[in-house]
C-alpha positions in Angstrom: 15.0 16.7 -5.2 12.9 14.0 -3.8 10.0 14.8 -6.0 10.0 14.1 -9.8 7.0 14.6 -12.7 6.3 12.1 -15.2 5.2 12.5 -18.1 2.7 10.4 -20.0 1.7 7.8 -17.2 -1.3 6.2 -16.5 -3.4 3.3 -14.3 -5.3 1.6 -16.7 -7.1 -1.1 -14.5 -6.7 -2.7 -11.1 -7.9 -6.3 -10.0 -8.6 -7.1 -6.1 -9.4 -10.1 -4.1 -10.0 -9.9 0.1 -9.9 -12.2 2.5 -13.0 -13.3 5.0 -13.0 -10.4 7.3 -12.7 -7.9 5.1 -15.4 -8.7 2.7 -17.5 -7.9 5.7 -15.9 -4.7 6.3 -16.8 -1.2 4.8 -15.9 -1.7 1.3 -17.9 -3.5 -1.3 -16.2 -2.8 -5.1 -13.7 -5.2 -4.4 -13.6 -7.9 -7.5 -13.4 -11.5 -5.4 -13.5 -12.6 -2.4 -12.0 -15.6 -0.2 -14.2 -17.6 2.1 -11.8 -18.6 4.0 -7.9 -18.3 5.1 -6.5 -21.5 3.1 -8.1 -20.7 0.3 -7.8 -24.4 -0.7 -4.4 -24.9 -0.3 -2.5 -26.7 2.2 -1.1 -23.4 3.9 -1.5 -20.2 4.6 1.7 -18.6 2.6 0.3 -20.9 -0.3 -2.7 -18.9 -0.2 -1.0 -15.9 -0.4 0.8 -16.9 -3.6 -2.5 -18.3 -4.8 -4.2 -14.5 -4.3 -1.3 -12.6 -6.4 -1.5 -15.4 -9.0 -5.7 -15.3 -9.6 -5.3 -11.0 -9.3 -2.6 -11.3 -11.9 -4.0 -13.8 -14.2 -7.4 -11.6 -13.9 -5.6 -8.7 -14.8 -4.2 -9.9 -18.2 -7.3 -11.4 -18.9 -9.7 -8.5 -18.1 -7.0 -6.2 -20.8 -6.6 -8.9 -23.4 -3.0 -9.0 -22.5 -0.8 -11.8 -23.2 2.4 -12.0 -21.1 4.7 -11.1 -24.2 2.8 -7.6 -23.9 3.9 -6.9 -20.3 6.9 -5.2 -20.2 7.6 -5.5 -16.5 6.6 -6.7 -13.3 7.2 -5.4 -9.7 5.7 -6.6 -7.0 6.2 -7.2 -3.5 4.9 -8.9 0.1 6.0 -8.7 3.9 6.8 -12.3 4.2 11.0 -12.9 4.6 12.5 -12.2 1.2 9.0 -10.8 -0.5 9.2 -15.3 -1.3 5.1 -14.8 -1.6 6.4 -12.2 -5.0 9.0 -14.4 -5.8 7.1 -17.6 -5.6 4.4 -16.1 -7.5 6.5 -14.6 -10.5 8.3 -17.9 -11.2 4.9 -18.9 -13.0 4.8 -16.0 -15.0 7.0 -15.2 -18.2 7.6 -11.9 -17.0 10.6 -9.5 -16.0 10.1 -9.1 -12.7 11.5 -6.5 -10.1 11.2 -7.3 -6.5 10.9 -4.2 -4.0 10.0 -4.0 -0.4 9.1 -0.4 1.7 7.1 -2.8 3.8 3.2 -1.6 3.7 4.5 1.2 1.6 5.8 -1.4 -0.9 2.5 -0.4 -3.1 3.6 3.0 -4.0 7.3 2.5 -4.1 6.5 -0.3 -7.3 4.1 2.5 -9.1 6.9 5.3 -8.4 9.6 3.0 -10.1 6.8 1.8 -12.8 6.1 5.2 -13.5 9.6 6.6 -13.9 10.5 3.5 -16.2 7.0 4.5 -18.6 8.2 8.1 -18.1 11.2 7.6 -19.6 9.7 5.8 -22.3 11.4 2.6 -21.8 8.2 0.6 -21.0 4.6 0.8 -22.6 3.0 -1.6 -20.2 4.1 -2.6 -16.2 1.9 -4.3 -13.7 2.6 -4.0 -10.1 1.5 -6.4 -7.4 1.3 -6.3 -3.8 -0.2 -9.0 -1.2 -0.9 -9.5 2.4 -2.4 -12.1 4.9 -3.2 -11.8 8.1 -2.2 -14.8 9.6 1.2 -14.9 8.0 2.3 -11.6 9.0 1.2 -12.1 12.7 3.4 -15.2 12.4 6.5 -13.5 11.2 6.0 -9.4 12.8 4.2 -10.4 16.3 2.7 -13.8 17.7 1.0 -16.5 15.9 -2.9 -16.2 15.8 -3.7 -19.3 17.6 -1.2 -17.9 20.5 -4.1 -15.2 21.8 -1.4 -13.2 22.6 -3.4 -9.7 24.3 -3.2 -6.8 21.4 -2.4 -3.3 22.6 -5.2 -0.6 21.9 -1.9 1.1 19.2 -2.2 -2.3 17.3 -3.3 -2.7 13.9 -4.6 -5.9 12.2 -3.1 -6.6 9.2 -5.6 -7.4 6.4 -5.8 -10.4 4.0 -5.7 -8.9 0.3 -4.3 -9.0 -2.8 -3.6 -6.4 -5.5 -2.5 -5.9 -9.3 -2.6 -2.8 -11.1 -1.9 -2.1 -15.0 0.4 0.9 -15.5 0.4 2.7 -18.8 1.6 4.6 -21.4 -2.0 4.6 -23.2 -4.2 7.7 -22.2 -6.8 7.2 -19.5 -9.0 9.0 -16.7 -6.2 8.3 -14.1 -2.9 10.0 -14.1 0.5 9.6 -12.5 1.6 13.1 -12.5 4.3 13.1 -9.9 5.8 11.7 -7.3 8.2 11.9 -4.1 10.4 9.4 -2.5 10.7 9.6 1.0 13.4 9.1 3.8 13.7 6.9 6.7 13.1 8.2 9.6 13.6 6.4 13.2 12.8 8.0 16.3 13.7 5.2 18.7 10.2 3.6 18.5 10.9 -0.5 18.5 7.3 -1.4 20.0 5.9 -3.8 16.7 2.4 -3.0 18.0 2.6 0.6 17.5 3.3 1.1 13.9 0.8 3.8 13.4 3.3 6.1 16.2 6.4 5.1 14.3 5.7 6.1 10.3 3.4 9.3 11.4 7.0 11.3 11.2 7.6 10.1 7.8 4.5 10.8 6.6 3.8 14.4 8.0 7.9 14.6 6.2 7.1 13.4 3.0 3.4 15.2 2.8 5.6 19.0 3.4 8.7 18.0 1.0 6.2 17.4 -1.7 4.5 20.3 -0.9 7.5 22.3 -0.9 9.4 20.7 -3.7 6.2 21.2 -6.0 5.5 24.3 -5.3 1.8 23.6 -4.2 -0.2 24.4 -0.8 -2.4 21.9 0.9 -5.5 23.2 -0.8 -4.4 22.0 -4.4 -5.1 18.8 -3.5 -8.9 17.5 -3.4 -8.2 14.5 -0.8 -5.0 13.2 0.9 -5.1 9.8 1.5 -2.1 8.1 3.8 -2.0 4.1 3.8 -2.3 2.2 7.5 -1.2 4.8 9.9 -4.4 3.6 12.1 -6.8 5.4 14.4 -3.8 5.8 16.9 -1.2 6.9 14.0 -3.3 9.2 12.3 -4.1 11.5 15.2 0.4 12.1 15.6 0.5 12.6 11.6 -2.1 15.5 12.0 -0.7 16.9 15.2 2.9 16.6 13.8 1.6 18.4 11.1 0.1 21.1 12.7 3.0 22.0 15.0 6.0 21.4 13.3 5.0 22.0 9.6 2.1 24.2 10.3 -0.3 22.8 8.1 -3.3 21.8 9.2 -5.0 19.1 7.0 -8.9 19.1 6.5 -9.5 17.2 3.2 -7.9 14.1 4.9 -8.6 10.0 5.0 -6.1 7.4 6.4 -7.1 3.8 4.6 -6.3 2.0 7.7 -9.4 3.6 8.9 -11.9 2.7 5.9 -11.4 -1.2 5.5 -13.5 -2.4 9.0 -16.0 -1.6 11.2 -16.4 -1.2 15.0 -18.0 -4.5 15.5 -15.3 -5.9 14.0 -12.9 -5.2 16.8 -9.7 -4.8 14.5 -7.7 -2.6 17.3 -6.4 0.8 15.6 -7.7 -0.2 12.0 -6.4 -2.0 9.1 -2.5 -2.4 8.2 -0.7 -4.4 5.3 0.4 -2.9 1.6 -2.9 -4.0 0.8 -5.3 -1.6 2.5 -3.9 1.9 0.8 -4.6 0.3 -3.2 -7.8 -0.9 -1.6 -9.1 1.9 -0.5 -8.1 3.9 -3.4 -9.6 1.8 -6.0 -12.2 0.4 -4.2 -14.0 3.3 -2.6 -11.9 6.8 -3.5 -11.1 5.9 -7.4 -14.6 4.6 -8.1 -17.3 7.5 -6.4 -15.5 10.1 -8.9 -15.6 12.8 -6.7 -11.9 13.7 -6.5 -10.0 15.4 -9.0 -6.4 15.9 -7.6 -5.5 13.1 -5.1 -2.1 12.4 -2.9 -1.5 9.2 -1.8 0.9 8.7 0.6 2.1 4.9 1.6 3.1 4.3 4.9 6.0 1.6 6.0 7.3 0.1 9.3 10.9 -0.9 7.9 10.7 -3.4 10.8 12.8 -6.9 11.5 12.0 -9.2 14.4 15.7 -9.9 15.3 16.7 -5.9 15.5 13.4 -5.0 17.4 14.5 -8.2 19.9 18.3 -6.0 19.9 16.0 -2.6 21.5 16.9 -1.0 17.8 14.3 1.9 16.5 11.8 0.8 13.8 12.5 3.2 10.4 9.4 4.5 9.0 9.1 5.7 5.5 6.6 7.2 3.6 6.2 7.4 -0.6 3.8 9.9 -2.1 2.2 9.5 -6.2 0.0 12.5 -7.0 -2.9 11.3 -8.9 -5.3 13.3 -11.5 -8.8 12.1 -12.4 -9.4 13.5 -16.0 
């Protein structure tokens, strides 16, 4: 079984901060924002580890926690080695887990959070994810400053960072279950065209939970994928349709819902960041949705192997979320 239930598991709070662009984009209950890239340090990966430390610190401070009352953190970035997570946890006194699904790192640290909580061997776990445009450009594509010509598949990696309090203590939100997903490669090694390459993992991953849990599409009040993109989420419902035979109506992709046209961000927003900032920032916070799947998206991608003509891996990881 891929999917499991949890018992007893909840999101207490969330802290945000975005980057220049995207405080201009379509979402406006983020908590901070950055004026600029350097944020006042001397680089951009020092910004980076500068955002995870001021959403962290805000977090413990917004809860009254103290770092002795934080049983665990997990966290995790796209830069080589997650070092902006690493970096960052070094100046907290914190257990720390470091985990990587790429831009579906988000969900992959509140499944692991939640089975730990679950199982009753944590009361209280934060999980952190970060990601900056210029930094991944750097290490996935070209550098900014190159002007290297984008392909109309591409998708702009946003500048964002993320903490969320997981719980044992009752709230309005619920971890109710969850389902881990499988790599799947289908030869795709074009980086510019991630929203073609995890589509297959999400359309598997949205049918095994549906399947494993017993449930049909309509249980759900909204599903919600990560950064499949304008491009990416037209395969995901056309996959769905024709080899799954479900056809999704109640249905929003978050790499779709963080800019606007004039902003001229290709095929929408990408990065771990987008999905928790979408959910909290615009799905979490109108109220309207009861029963919501969220479904993270990854390009399990390396510069060296896609150089060698290897297939990309997508994966997709799905949490099943109840508003009370």
């Amino acid at each position: 079984m891929s999917s499991k239930k949890f018992n007893n598991v909840f999101i207490k709070d969330n802290f945000s901060i975005v980057g220049p662009l995207e405080k201009n984009g379509l979402l406006k209950a983020y908590d901070l924002a950055m004026d600029n890239y350097y944020y006042g340090e001397k680089t951009f990966e020092q910004a980076e580890i500068k955002m995870q430390k001021i959403v962290l610190d805000n977090l413990l401070s917004k809860n009254k926690l103290s770092e002795n009352k934080v049983d665990l953190l997990i966290g995790g970035d796209l830069i080589n080695q997650i070092s902006i997570s690493n970096y960052n946890a070094s100046k907290f006194r914190i257990p720390y887990l470091g985990v990587y699904s790429a831009c579906a790192t988000y969900v992959e640290s509140l499944i692991i959070a939640s089975s730990l909580i679950s199982g009753k061997l944590a009361k209280n776990i934060i999980t952190i994810t970060s990601s900056h445009n210029l930094n991944a450009e750097r290490q996935f594509r070209y550098p900014v400053e190159y002007g290297a010509i984008k392909k109309h598949t591409s998708t702009f990696t946003s500048t964002a960072a993320t903490a969320t309090l997981i719980t044992s203590e009752n709230t309005n939100i619920k971890i109710e279950s969850a389902t881990v997903g499988k790599p799947i490669d289908m030869g795709i090694n074009d980086a510019n065209n991630m929203g073609a390459i995890m589509a297959p993992a999400a359309a598997e991953t949205l049918n095994t939970h549906l399947l494993e849990m017993k449930r049909s599409i309509n249980y759900y009040d909204l599903i919600i994928t990560g950064d499949l993109g304008k491009v990416g989420k037209e395969i995901f419902l056309e996959l769905l349709s024709k080899e799954y035979n479900i056809n999704l109506k109640k249905y929003m992709d978050a790499g779709c819902e963080i800019y606007t046209n004039s902003q001229e961000t290709y095929a929408g927003a990408s990065g771990p960041v987008a999905l928790p900032l979408v959910l909290f920032d615009k799905i979490l916070c109108c109220k309207k949705y009861k029963k919501i799947l969220v479904i993270a998206t990854g390009s399990l991608q390396s510069v060296q192997l896609a150089n060698q003509k290897l297939g990309i891996p997508g994966i997709a990881h799905a949490i099943s979320l109840e508003v009370l």
